[in-house]
C-alpha positions in Angstrom: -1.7 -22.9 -21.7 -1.3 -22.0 -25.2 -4.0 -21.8 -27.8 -3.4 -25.5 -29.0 -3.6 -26.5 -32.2 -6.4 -28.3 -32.5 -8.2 -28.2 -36.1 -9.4 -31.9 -36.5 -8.4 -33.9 -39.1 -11.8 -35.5 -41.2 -12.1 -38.9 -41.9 -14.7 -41.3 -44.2 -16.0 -43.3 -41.1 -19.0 -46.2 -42.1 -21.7 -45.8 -39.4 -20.3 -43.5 -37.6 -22.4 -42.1 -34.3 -19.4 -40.6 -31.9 -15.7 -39.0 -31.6 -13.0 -41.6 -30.4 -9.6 -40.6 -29.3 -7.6 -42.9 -31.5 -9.2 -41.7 -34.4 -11.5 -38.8 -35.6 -14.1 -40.6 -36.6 -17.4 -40.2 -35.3 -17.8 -43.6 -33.7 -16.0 -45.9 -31.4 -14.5 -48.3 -34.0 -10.9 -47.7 -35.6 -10.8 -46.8 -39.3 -8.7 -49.0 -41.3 -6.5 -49.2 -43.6 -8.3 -48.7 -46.9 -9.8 -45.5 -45.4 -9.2 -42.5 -47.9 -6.6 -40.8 -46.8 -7.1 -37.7 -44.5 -7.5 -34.2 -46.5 -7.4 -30.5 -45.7 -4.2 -30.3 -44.0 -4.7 -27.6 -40.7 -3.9 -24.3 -40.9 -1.0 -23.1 -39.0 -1.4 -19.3 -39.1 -3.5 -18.6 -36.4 -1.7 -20.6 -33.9 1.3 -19.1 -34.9 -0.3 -15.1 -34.4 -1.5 -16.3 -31.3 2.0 -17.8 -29.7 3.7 -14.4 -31.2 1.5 -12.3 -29.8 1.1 -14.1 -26.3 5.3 -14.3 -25.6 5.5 -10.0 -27.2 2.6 -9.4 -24.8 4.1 -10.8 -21.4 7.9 -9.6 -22.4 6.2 -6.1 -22.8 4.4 -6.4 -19.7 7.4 -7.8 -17.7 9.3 -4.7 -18.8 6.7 -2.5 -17.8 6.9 -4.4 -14.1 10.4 -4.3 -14.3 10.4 -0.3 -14.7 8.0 0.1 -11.7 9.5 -2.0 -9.6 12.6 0.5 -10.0 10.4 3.9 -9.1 8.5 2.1 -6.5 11.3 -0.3 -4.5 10.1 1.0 -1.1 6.7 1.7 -1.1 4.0 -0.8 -0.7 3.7 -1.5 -4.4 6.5 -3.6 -4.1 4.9 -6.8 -3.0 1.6 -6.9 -5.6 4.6 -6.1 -8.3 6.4 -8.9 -7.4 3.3 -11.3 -7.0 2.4 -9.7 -11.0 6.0 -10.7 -12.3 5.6 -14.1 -11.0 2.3 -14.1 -12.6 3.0 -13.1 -15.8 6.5 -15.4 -15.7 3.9 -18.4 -15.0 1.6 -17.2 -18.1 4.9 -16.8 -20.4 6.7 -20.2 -19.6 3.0 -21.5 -19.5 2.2 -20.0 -22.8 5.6 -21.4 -25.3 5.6 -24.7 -23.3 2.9 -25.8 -24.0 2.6 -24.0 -27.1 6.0 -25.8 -27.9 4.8 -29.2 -26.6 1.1 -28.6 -28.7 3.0 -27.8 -32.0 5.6 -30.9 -31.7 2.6 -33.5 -31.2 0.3 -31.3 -34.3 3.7 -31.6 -36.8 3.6 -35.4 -35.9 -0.5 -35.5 -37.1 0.5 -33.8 -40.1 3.5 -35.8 -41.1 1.1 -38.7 -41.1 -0.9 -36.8 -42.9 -1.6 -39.7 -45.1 -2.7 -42.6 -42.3 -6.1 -43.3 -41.5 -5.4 -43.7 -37.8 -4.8 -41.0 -35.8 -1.2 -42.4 -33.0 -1.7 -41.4 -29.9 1.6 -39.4 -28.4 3.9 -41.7 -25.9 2.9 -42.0 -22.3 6.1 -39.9 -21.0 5.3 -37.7 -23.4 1.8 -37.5 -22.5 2.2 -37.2 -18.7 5.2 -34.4 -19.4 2.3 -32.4 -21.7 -0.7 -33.0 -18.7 1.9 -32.3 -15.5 2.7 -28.3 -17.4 -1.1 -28.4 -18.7 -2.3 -28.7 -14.8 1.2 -26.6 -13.5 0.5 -23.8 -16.0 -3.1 -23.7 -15.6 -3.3 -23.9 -11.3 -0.1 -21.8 -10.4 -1.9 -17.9 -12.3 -4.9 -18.5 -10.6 -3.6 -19.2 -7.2 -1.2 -15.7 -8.1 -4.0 -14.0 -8.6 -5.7 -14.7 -5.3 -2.9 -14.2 -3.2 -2.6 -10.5 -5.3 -6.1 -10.0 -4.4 -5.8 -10.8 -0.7 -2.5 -8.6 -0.5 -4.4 -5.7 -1.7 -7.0 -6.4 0.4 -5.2 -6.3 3.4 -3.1 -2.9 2.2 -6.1 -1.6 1.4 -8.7 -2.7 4.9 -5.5 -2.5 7.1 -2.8 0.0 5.7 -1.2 0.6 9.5 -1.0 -3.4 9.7 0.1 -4.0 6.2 3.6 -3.3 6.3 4.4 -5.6 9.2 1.6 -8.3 7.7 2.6 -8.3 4.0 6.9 -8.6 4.4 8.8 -9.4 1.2 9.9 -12.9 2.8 6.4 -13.9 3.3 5.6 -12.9 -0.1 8.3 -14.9 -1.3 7.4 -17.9 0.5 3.9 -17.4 -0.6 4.5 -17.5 -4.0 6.9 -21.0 -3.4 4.2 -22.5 -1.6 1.7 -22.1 -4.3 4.6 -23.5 -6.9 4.8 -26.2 -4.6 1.1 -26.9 -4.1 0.7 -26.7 -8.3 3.9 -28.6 -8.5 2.5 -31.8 -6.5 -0.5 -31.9 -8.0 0.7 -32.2 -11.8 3.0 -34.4 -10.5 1.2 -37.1 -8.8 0.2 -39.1 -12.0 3.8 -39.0 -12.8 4.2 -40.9 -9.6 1.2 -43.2 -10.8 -1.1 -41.5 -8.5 -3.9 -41.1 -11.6 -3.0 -41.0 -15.1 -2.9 -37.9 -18.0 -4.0 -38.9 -21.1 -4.8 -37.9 -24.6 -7.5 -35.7 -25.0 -9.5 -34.7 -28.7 -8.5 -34.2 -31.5 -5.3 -36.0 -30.3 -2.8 -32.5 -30.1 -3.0 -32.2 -26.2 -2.8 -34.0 -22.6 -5.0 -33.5 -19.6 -6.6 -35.5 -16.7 -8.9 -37.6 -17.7 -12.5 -36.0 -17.3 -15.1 -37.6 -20.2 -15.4 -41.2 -20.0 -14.8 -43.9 -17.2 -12.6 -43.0 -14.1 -11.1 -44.3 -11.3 -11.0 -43.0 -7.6 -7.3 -41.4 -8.2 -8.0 -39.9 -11.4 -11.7 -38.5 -10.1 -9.6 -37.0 -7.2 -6.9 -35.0 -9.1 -9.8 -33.6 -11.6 -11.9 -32.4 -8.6 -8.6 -30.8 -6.9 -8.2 -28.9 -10.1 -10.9 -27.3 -10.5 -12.0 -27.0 -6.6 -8.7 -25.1 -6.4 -9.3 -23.0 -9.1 -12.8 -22.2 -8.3 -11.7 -21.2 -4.8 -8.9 -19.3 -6.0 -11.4 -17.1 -8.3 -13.4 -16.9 -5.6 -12.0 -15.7 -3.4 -10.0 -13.0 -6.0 -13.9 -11.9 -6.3 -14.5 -11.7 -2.7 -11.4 -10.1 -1.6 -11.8 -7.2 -4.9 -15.2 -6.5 -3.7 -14.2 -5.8 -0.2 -11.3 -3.5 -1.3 -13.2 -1.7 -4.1 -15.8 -0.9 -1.1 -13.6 0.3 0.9 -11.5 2.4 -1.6 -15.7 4.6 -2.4 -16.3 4.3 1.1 -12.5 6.6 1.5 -13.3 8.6 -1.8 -16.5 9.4 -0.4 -14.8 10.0 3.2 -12.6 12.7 1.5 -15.1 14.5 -0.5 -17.2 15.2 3.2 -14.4 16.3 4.7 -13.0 19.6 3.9 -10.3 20.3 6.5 -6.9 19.6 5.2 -5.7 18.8 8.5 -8.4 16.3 8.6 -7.4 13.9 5.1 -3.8 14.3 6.3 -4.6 12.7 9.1 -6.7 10.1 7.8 -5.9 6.3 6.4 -6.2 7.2 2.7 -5.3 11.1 3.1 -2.6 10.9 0.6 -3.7 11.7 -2.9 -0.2 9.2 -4.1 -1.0 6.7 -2.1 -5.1 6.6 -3.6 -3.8 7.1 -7.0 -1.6 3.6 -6.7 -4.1 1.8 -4.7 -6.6 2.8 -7.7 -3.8 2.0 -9.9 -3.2 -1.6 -8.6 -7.4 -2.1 -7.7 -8.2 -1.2 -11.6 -5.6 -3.4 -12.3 -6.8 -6.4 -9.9 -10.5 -6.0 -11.2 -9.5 -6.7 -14.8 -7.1 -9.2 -13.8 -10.1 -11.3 -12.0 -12.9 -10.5 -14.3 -10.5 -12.0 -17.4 -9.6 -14.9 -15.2 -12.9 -15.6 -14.2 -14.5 -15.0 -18.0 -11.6 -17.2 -19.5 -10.9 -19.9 -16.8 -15.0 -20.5 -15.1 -16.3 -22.6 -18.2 -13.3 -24.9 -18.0 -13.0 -25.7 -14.3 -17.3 -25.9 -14.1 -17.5 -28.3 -16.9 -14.9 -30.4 -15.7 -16.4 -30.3 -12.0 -19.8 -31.3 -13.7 -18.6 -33.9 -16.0 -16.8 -35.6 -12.8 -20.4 -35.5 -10.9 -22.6 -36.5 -14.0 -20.3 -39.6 -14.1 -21.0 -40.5 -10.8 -24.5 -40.3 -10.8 -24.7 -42.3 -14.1 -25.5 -39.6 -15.9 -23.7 -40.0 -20.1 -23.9 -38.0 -22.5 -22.5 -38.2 -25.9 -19.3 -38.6 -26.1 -19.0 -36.3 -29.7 -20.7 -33.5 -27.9 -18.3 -34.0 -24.0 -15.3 -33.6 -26.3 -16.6 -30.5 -28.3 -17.5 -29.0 -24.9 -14.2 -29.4 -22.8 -12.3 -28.6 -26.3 -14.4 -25.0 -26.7 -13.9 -24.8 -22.8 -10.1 -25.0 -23.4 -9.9 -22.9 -25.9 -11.3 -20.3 -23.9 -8.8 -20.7 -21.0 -6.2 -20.3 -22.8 -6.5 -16.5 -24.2 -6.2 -15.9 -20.1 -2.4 -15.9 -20.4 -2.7 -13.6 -23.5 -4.9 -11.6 -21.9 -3.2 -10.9 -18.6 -0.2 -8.8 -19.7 -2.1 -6.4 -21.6 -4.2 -5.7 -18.5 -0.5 -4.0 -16.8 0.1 -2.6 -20.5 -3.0 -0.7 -21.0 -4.2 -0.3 -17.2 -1.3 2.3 -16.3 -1.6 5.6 -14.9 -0.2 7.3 -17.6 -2.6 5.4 -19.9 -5.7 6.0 -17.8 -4.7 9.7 -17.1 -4.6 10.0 -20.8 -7.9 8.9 -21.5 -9.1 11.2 -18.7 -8.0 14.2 -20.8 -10.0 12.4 -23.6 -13.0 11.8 -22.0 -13.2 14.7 -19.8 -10.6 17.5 -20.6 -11.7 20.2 -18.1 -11.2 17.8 -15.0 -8.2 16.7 -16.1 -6.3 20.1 -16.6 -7.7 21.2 -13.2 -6.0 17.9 -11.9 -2.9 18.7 -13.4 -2.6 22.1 -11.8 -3.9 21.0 -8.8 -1.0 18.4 -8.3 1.5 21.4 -9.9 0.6 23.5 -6.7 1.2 21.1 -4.0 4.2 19.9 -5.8 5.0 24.0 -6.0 3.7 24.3 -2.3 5.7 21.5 -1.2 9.1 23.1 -2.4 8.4 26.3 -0.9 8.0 25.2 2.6 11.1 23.3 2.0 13.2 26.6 1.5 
């Protein structure tokens, strides 16, 4: 999801007490009319810096994949790189979709600049923006758990891994969780729930503030439950890896025989290096995900339950909240890509020298001598 464009339009409203989704007024009646007409026209800049620099971010990151997928094609990289491509290929098409779909319905609010109430966007339009709003939103979180759980596994069980983690199942792994996002934004198309327009009128989603049926309750709960297990168990499955990765580093510092680490699981100092690699990678990944993405999904799982219980709240201050939350999510998919930009080795070995320049040249000769060591016993 883009960052929408969502500056609200004011209005003069008489007796106004709430926000309404027809109009911007602060109440639940329709302006008329002889309302003055709307003024401050939104600015566009912002949205536009943000859409650029979201697509430049992913293309560069994609590259980057693209160029490590060639060095690495058959070592056990291969499978977390191609798990991150379709990741950041669900956060591009995610991010000028519905950046695209966003911009069409804010050019429509301004060119009625002049109109006192606010049209709501067509119903097929409306259900086209919610389906890629919930598609967009469900498929990079279920990516990133099934990259946390693959390193996980390569990292607990690196014997296993090879005949556990194959390149088909990875491939139907990352069709089944297109599939499972695919039904879901597509069961109100099948009038299985509804999408509709959500404040200030420039974007579509499930319906979570206000009255709902059984249908629409269900779909907003599978969302988030979904994505809250999917973050979960990214933060589960990191944990357990990153404990096992000090528990090896640790292994190798107590043992001093060199016959020793090469026998060992993680005895190979290029094999650590990319499992550090992909597990820094990984930790930002979730930590972004769950920073960005965990205000939206609790808010909407909350707003379901207060509604059931017969809990309300104002309706003014329900909009604001899910609007700020969404706002939030969306920097995820401009986030993301700079995570494989700026967490490379050659980046991080480069602010090793930075931070700590006498470690670092003793690591570049060290490597220089086995490298020199390894050619020798060659010959």
């Amino acid at each position: 999801m883009d960052i929408l464009f969502t500056s609200s339009f004011p209005v003069s409203c008489k007796n106004s007490s709430d926000y309404n989704l027809t109009t911007v007024c602060t109440n639940n009646q329709t302006a008329n009319s002889t309302s003055p007409p709307l003024a401050n026209p939104p600015a566009f800049g912002m949205s536009y810096f943000t859409m650029t620099l979201g697509t430049l971010s992913n293309l560069t990151a994609l590259a980057i994949l693209a160029h490590s997928y060639s060095r690495f094609r058959r070592r056990a990289k291969v499978p977390f790189l191609l798990l991150a491509s379709a990741l950041l290929l669900s956060d591009l098409a995610g991010h000028v979709v519905t950046g695209a779909l966003a911009l069409h319905l804010h050019l429509g609010r301004l060119k009625n600049h002049g109109a006192a109430v606010t049209v709501e966007p067509p119903q097929v339009y409306c259900k086209l923006f919610g389906g890629c709003m919930v598609f967009f939103g469900l498929s990079p979180l279920l990516l990133g758990s099934a990259m946390a759980v693959e390193r996980c596994v390569g990292i607990t069980q690196p014997l296993l891994h090879p005949a556990m983690v194959t390149m088909t199942r990875v491939r139907l792994t990352v069709l089944l969780i297109t599939f499972t996002a695919l039904t879901l934004a597509g069961l109100p198309l099948l009038n299985v729930g509804n999408y509709k327009s959500q404040f200030p009128g420039t974007w579509c989603f499930l319906p979570v503030n206000g009255p709902l049926s059984i249908a629409d309750a269900s779909l907003t709960l599978a969302f988030s439950t979904l994505g809250l297990v999917a973050l979960t168990v990214s933060v589960v499955s990191n944990t357990i890896s990153g404990l096992k990765l000090l528990q090896a580093r640790f292994k190798d510092r107590c043992v001093k025989s060199n016959t020793a680490r090469r026998h060992g699981a993680f005895s190979s100092s290029s094999l650590h290096s990319l499992d550090v690699e992909m597990m820094t990678q990984l930790a930002a990944i979730t930590v972004v995900s769950c920073v960005c993405w965990s205000p939206f999904l609790i808010y909407i799982l909350t707003s379901v339950s207060r509604f059931y219980e017969g809990i309300r709240r104002p309706r003014r201050q329900c909009e604001k909240l899910l609007l700020l939350a969404l706002r939030l999510a969306s920097w995820n998919q401009i986030l993301d890509p700079w995570v494989y930009i700026l967490l490379r080795r050659a980046v991080l070995r480069r602010l090793l020298q930075l931070l700590q320049p006498d470690r670092a040249l003793f690591t570049q000769s060290s490597s220089y001598r086995d490298s020199h060591k390894k050619q020798i016993s060659l010959h």
